[in-house]
C-alpha positions in Angstrom: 0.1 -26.9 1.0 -2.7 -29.3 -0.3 -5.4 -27.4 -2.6 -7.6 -28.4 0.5 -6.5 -26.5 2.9 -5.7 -23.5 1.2 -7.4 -20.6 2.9 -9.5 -18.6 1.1 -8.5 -15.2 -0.2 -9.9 -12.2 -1.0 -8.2 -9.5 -3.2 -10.3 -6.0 -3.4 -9.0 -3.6 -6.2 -10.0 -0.1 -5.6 -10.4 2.0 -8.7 -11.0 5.7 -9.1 -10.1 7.2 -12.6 -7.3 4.3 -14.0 -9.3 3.3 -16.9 -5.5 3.2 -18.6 -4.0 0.4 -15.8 -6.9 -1.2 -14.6 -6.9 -4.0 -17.0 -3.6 -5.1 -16.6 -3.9 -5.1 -12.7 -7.2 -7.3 -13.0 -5.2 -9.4 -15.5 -2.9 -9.9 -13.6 -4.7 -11.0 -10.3 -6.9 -13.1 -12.2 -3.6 -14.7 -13.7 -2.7 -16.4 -10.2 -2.1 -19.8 -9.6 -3.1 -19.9 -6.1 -6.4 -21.9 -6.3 -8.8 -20.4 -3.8 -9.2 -17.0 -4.4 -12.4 -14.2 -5.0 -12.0 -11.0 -6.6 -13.7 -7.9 -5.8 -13.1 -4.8 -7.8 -14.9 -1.2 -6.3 -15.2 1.4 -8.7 -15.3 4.5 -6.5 -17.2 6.8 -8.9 -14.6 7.1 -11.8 -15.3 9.3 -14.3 -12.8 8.2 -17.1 -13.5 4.8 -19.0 -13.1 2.5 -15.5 -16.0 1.0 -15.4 -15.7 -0.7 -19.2 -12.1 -1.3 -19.0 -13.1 -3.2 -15.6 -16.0 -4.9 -17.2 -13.9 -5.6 -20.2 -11.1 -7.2 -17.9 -13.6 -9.5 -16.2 -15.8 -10.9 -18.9 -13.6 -14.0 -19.2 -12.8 -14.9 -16.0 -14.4 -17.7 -15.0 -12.7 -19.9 -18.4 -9.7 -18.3 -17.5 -8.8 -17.7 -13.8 -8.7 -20.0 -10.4 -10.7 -17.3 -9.2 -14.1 -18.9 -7.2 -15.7 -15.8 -7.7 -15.8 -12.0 -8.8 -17.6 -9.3 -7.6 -17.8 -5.8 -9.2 -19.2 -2.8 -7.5 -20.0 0.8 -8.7 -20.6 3.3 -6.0 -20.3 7.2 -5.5 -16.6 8.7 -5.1 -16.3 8.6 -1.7 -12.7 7.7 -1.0 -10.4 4.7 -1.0 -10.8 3.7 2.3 -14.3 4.1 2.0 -14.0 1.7 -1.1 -11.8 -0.3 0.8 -14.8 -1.0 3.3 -17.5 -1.7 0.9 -15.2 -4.6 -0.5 -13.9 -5.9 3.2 -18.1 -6.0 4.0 -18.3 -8.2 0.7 -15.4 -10.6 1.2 -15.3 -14.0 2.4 -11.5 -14.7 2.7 -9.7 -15.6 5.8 -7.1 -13.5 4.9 -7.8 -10.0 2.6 -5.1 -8.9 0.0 -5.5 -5.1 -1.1 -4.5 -4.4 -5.0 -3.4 -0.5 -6.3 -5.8 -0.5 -10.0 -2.4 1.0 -11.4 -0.3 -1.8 -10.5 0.8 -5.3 -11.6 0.6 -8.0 -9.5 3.7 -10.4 -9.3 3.3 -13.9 -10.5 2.6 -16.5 -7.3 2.2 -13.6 -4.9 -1.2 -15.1 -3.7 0.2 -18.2 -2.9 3.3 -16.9 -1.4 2.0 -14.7 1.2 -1.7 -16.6 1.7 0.7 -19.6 3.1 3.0 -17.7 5.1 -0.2 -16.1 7.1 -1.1 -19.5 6.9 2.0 -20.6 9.0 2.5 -17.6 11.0 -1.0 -17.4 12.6 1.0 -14.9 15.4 1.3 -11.9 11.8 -1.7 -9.9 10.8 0.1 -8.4 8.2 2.0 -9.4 5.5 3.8 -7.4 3.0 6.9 -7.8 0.2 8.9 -6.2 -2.1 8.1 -4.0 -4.8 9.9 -3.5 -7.8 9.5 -0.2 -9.8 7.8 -0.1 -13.5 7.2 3.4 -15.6 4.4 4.6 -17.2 4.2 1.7 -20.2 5.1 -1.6 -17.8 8.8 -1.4 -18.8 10.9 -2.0 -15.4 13.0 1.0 -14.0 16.5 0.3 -12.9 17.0 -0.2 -8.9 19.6 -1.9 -6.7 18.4 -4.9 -5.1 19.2 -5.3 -1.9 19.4 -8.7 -0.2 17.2 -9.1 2.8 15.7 -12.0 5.2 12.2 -11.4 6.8 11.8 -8.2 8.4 9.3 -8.4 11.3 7.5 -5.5 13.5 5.4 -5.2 16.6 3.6 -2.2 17.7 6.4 -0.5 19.2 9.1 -1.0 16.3 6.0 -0.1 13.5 5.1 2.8 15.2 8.8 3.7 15.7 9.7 3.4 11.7 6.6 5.4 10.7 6.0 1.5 8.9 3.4 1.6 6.0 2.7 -1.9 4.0 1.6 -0.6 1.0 -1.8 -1.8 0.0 0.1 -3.1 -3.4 2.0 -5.1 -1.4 -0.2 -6.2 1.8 -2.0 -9.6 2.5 -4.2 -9.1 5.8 -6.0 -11.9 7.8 -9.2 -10.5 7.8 -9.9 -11.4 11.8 -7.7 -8.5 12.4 -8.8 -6.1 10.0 -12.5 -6.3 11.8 -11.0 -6.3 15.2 -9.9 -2.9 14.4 -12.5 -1.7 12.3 -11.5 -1.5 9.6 -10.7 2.0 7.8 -11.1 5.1 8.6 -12.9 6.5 5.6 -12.1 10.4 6.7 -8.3 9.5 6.7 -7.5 9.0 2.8 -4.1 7.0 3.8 -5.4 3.8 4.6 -1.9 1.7 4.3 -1.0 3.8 7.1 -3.2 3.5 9.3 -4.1 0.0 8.5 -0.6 -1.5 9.3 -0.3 0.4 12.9 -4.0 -0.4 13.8 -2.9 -3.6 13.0 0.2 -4.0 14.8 -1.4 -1.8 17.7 -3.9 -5.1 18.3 -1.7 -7.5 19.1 -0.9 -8.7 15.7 2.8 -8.7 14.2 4.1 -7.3 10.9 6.5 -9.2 8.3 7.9 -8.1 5.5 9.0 -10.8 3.1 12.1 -10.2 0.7 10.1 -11.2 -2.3 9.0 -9.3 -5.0 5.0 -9.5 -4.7 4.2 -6.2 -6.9 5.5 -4.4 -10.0 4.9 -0.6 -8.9 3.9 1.3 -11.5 5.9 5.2 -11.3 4.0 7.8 -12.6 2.6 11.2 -11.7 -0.5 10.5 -10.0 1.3 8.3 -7.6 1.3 9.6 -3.2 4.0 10.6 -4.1 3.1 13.2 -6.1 0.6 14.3 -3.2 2.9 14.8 -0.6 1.0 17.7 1.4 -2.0 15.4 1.3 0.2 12.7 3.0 1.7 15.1 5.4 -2.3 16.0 6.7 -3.3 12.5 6.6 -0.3 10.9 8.6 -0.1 13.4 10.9 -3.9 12.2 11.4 -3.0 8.8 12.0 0.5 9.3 14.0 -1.1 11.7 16.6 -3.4 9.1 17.7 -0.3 7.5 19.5 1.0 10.8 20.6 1.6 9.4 23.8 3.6 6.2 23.3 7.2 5.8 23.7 7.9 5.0 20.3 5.8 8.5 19.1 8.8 10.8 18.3 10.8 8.6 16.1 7.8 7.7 14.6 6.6 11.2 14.0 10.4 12.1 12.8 10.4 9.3 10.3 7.1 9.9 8.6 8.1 13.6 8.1 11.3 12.6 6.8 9.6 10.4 4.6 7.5 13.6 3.4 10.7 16.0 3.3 11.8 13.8 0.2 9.5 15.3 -2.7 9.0 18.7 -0.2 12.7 19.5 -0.9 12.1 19.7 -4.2 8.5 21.0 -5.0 8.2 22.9 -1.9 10.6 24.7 0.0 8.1 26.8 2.1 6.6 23.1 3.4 10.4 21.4 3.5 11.2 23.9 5.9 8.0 23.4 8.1 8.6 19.8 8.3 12.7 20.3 9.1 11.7 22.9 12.2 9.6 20.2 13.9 12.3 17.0 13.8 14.3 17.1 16.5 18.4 17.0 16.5 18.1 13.7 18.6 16.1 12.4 15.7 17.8 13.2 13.0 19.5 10.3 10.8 21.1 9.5 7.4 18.5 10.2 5.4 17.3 13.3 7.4 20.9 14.5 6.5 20.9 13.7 3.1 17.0 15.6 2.8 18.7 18.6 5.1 21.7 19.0 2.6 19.7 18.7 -0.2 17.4 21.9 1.2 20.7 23.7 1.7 22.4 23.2 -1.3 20.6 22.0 -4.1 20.2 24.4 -6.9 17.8 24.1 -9.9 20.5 23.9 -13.0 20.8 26.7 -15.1 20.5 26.3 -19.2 22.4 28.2 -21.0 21.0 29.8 -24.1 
């Protein structure tokens, strides 16, 4: 695709409180060789050293980025999706890619996914592959698994419980307005972002390249699994009445059951009680046996 009709993109970094991995994300955005691009970092209120490590990160850019132009905002905590907002109301882009502040962004992801939208004017959504890096950047071991594009309309999203990670999503921005935008109240905004999304009309792909080095590490979702359960339940029980409802419902709590089963059996049985046998597969199983008969080791000594 010729520099002049690239569309123009709009990456939005929410940050609350990762003074320690913000740098590197913004480095590694700013680092893209796709040629129309803006950058626009929220600070939602951090109270760590953010906001320098953010300025610090952006005080070169324009000698040393294809970014067009950079915004950087400062507002009261008030949420990610709330962040997420304030930047969609700034942006400019045809098509919106979110960024994690904790993450690294893989080299040519921008131009990958900006001309696949580009060519697939029938997908509002875009996603990819992550790959898994630890607390220092080093990459953690993983089987990869050869795929083709995987692609998703309402009825099969909603049926896989499908969240695009914001790390790994690249939007076109017509859609993301025709539904709103996000829910600031509901503090799971890949969720609810990718059905809204597919709800309107729009299709989902995932692409089987690596767009985004995850970074593991213990203030990941995760890690927050009962906030999870409450905010996906929010946004799964506003299709309570479509066909595709109780897979999706099962899925998303088996999603859920995987850290539950190990940090809290009180909750992994809560969630087990309310899938159904009809709905129970593989990995259902594998959570179920792991309830049953996983013991904490014993040290001797």
């Amino acid at each position: 695709m010729s520099t002049a009709l690239q569309p123009l993109v709009s990456v939005i970094v929410p940050c609350y409180n990762y003074g320690e991995f913000v740098g590197e994300a913004i480095a590694s955005i700013l680092r893209q060789d796709y040629s129309n691009f803006e950058l626009i970092v929220i600070d939602d209120g951090s109270t760590d050293n953010s906001v320098d490590n953010i300025a610090k990160a952006l005080q070169d850019w324009p000698s040393a980025s294809n970014a067009c132009r950079v915004e950087f905002i400062k507002q009261s905590n008030q949420g990610v999706s709330a962040a997420l907002n304030a930047g969609l109301a700034l942006a400019s882009g045809e098509f919106i890619a979110t960024f994690d502040a904790d993450d690294v962004m893989a080299p040519g992801r921008l131009r990958l996914q900006a001309e696949y939208l580009a060519t697939h004017p029938e997908v509002g959504c875009v996603g990819g592959v992550p790959i898994r890096i630890d607390h220092q950047g080093d990459l953690l071991p993983k089987k990869q698994k050869k795929r083709a594009v995987r692609r998703y309309d309402f009825s099969q999203a909603l049926a896989q419980s499908l969240v695009v990670g914001g790390n790994l999503a690249v939007y076109r921005r017509e859609a993301m307005l025709a539904v709103g935008g996000y829910d600031p109240a509901i503090r799971v905004q890949d969720f609810q972002m990718t059905l809204k999304i597919a709800e309107a009309g729009y299709l989902v792909d995932i692409l089987p390249d690596v767009v985004t080095l995850y970074r593991k590490h213990g203030r990941g979702l995760s890690s927050r699994y009962v906030d999870e359960y409450h905010y996906g339940m929010q946004v799964i029980n506003a299709y309570i009445g479509h066909p595709s409802y109780p897979s999706g419902k099962a899925r998303l709590l088996t999603r859920i059951l995987g850290p539950a089963v190990i940090h809290d059996k009180r909750l992994a049985w809560t969630l087990i009680r309310q899938v159904p046998v009809r709905e129970w597969d593989r990995r259902f199983l594998k959570r179920l046996r792991y309830f049953f008969f996983k013991f904490p080791s014993r040290r001797s000594g």
